[in-house]
MIKOL-794190 format. One line per 8 residues: number of its first residue (from 1); their letters; for each residue x, y, z of C-alpha. Coordinates in Angstrom, 3 decimals. Each point is the difference from the previous one (the first is absolute). Example, Ala and Ser with C-alpha at 12.3 -4.5 7.8 and 13.67 -1.06 7.14 Angstrom:
BEGIN
1) AS) 12.300/-4.500/7.800; 1.370/3.440/-0.660
//
This chain:
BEGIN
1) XXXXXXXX) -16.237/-8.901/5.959; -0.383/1.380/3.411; 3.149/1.642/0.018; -0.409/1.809/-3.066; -3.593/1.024/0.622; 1.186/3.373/1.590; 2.049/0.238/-2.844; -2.448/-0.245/-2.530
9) XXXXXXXX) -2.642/2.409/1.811; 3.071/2.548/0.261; 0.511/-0.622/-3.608; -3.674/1.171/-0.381; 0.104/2.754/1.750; 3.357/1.387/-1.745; -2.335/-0.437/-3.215; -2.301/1.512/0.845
17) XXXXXXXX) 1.637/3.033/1.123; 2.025/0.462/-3.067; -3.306/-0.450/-1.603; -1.664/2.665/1.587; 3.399/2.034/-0.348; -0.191/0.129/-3.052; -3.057/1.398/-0.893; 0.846/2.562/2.550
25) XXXXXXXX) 2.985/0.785/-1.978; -2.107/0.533/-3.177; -2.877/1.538/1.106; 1.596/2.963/2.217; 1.893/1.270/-3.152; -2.234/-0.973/-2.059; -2.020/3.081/0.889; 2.747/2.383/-1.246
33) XXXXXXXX) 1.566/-1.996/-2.582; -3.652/0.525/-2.289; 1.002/3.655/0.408; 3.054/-0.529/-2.098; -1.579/-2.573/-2.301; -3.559/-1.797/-0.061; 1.412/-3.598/-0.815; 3.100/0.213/2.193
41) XXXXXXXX) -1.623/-1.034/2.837; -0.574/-3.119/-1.511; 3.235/-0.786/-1.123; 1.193/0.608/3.010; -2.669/-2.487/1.656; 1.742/-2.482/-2.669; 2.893/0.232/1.511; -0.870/-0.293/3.429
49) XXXXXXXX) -2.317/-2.884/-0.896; 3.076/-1.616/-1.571; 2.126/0.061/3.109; -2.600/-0.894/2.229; -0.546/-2.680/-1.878; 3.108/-1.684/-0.310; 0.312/0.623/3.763; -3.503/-1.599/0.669
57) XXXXXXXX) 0.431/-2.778/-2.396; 3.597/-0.959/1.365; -1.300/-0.297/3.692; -2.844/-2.379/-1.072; 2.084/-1.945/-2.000; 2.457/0.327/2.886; -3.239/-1.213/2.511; -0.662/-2.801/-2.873
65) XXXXXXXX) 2.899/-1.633/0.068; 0.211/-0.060/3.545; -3.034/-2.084/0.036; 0.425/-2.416/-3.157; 3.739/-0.904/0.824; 0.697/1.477/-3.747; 2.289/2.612/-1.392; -3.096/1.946/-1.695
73) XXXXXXXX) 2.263/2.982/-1.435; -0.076/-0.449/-3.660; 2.428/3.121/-0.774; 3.222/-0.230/2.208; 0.127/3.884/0.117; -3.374/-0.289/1.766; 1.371/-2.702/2.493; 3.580/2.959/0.007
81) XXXXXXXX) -2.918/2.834/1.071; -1.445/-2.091/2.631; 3.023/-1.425/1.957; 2.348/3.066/-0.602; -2.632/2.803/1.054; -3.546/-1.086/0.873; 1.239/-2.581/2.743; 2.079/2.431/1.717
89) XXXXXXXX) -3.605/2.713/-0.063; -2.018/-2.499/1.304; 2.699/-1.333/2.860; 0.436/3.875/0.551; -3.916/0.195/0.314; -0.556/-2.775/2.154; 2.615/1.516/2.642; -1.825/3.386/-0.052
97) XXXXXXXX) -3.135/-2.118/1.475; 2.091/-1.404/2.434; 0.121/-3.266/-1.629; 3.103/-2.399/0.449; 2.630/0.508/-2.218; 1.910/-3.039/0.659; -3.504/-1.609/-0.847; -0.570/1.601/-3.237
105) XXXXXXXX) 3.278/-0.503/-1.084; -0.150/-3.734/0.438; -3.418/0.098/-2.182; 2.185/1.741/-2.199; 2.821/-2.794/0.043; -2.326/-2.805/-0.742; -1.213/1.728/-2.834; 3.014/0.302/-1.533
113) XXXXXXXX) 0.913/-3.349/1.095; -2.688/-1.337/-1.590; 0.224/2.481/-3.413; 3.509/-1.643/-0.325; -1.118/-3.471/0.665; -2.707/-0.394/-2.510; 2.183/1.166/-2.838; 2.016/-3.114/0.902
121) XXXXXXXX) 3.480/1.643/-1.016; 2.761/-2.955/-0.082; 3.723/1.174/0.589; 3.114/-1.512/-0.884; 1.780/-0.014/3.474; 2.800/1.818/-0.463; -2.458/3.213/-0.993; -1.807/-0.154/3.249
129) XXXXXXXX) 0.926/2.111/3.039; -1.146/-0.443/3.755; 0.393/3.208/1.752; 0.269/-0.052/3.513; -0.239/3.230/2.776; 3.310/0.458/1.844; -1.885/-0.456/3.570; 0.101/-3.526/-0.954
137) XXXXXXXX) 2.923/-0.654/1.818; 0.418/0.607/3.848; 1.346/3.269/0.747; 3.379/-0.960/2.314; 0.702/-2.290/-3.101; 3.807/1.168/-0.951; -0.016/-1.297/-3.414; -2.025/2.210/-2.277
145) XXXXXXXX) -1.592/-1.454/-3.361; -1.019/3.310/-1.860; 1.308/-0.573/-3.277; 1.286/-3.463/0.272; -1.760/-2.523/2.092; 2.856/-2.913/-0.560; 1.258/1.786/2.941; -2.705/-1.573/2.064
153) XXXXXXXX) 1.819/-2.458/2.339; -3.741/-2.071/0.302; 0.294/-0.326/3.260; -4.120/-0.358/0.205; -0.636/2.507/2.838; -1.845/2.028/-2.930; -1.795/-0.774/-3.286; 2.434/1.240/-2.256
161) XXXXXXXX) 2.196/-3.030/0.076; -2.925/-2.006/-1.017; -1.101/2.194/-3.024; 3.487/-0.070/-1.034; 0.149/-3.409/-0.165; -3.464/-0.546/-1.569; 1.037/2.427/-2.759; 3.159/-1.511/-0.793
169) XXXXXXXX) -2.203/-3.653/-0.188; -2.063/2.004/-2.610; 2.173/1.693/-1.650; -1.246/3.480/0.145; 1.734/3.373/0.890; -0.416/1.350/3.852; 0.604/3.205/1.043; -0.277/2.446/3.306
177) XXXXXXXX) -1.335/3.270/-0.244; 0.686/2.575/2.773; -3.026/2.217/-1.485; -2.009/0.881/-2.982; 2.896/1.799/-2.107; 2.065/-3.021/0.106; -2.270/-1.960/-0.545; -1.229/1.639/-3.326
185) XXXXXXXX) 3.894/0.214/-0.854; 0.444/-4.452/0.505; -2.959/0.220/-2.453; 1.371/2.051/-2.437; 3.155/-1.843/-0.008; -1.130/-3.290/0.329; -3.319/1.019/-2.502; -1.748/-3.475/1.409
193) XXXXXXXX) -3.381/-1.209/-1.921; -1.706/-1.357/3.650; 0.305/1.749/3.619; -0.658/-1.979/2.826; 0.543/3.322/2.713; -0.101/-1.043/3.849; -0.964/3.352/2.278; -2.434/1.324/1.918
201) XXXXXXXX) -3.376/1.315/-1.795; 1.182/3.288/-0.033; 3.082/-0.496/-2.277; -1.357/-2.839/-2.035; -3.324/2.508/-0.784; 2.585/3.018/-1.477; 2.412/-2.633/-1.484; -3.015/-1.672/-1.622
209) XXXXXXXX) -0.586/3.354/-1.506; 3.672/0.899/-0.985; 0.848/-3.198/-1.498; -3.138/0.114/-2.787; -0.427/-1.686/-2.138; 2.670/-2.278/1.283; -1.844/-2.915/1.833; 0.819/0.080/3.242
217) XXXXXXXX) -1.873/-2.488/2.816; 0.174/1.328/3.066; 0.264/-2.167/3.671; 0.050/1.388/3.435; 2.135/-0.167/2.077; -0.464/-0.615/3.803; 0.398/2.750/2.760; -0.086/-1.673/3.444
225) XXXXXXXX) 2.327/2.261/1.759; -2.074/3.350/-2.378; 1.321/1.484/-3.186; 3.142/-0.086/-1.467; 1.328/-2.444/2.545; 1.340/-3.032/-0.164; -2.656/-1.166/-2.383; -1.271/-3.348/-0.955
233) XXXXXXXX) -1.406/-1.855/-3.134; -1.847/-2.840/-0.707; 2.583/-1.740/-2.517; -3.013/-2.120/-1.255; -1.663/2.728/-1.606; 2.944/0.913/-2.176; 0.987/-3.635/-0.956; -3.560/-0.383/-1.023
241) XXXXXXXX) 0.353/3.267/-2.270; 3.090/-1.690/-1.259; -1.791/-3.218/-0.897; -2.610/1.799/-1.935; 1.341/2.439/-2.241; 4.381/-0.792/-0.123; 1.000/-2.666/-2.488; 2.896/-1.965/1.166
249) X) 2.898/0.524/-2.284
//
């Protein structure tokens, strides 16, 4: 809870500014808009009231089920609003006052990590895709797995070899992505019902958001020699992903 504390007071404060942007936005025209017709400026306060409340209402259900563990979004195209658009706003937000963006992408991670976890979705193996960042494998590594990672000679100096092996155990499809196009192209040619996406909070926050409503959990990766580098990941965190929502064929 102490970790998402910042989170939740940022969430607040983005409230609370669209709040009181709002009734900015209705009240300056509303002046002029009376000209033109005497109950126009309350239809157009409808409207604004409308948006402001779906945008209100999805950021404390958002803060909700941060706190009760619980996916709280009744309407999925509520759930679509928040994690498509409002997510990136507040993450956008949060950098403008200097706040850490690696930081409130992670908050923004676990949430979805845990909005996918407490539907419980269970997936036949052979729909279930782990998507792993190129910068997996060690740079001055001469074989290259993009696009078929049976190439990997698993010679354990990186983790790929390991993942490979752990997803051929299970069953499931594996897959390298050099970037964000590709990576939407594997899914659209795969068309997986369960993501498990390795890569650093940056790309897991926009693929989290390209992906929807595909259920995608997202685990970091490791960056001990700094981004985009001959990465690490904790292997335990995916098998455990694997043992929780994959049913073995």
């Amino acid at each position: 809870m102490s970790q998402q504390r910042p989170f939740l007071i940022l969430l607040a404060l983005v409230g609370g500014l669209f709040a009181c942007g709002g009734f900015l936005v209705w009240w300056l025209p509303s002046i002029g808009l009376s000209a033109i017709h005497p109950r126009l400026p309350y239809w157009f306060g409808l409207a604004v009231l409308t948006l402001v409340a779906v945008i209100v209402g999805g950021l404390l259900l958002l803060a909700l089920s941060m706190v009760t563990g619980r996916d709280l979004f009744v309407f999925p195209q509520l759930r679509g609003i928040v994690i498509r658009y409002l997510m990136p706003a507040v993450i956008a937000i949060g950098a403008v006052m200097r706040l850490d963006r690696d930081a409130l992408q992670r908050c923004f991670i676990h949430l979805n990590n845990q909005l996918v976890c407490s539907r419980n979705p269970r997936v036949p193996a052979d729909r279930v895709m782990i998507l792993l960042p190129h910068c997996l494998q060690l740079f001055d590594c001469s074989i290259k797995v993009t696009g078929d990672v049976d190439k990997c000679a698993r010679c354990g100096r990186c983790d790929i070899g390991d993942l490979a092996t752990l997803a051929k155990e299970r069953g499931v499809g594996l897959a390298v992505a050099t970037g964000g196009t590709l990576a939407r192209k594997l899914l659209m040619e795969k068309r997986p019902r369960l993501v498990i996406a390795v890569a650093c909070e940056r790309d897991l926050a926009s693929g989290i958001r390209d992906a929807y409503p595909l259920p995608v959990i997202g685990v970091f990766n490791t960056r001990p020699e700094g981004p985009c580098f001959n990465t690490r990941i904790d292997i335990e965190a995916v098998r455990q992903a694997l043992d929780a929502h994959v049913v073995s064929a």
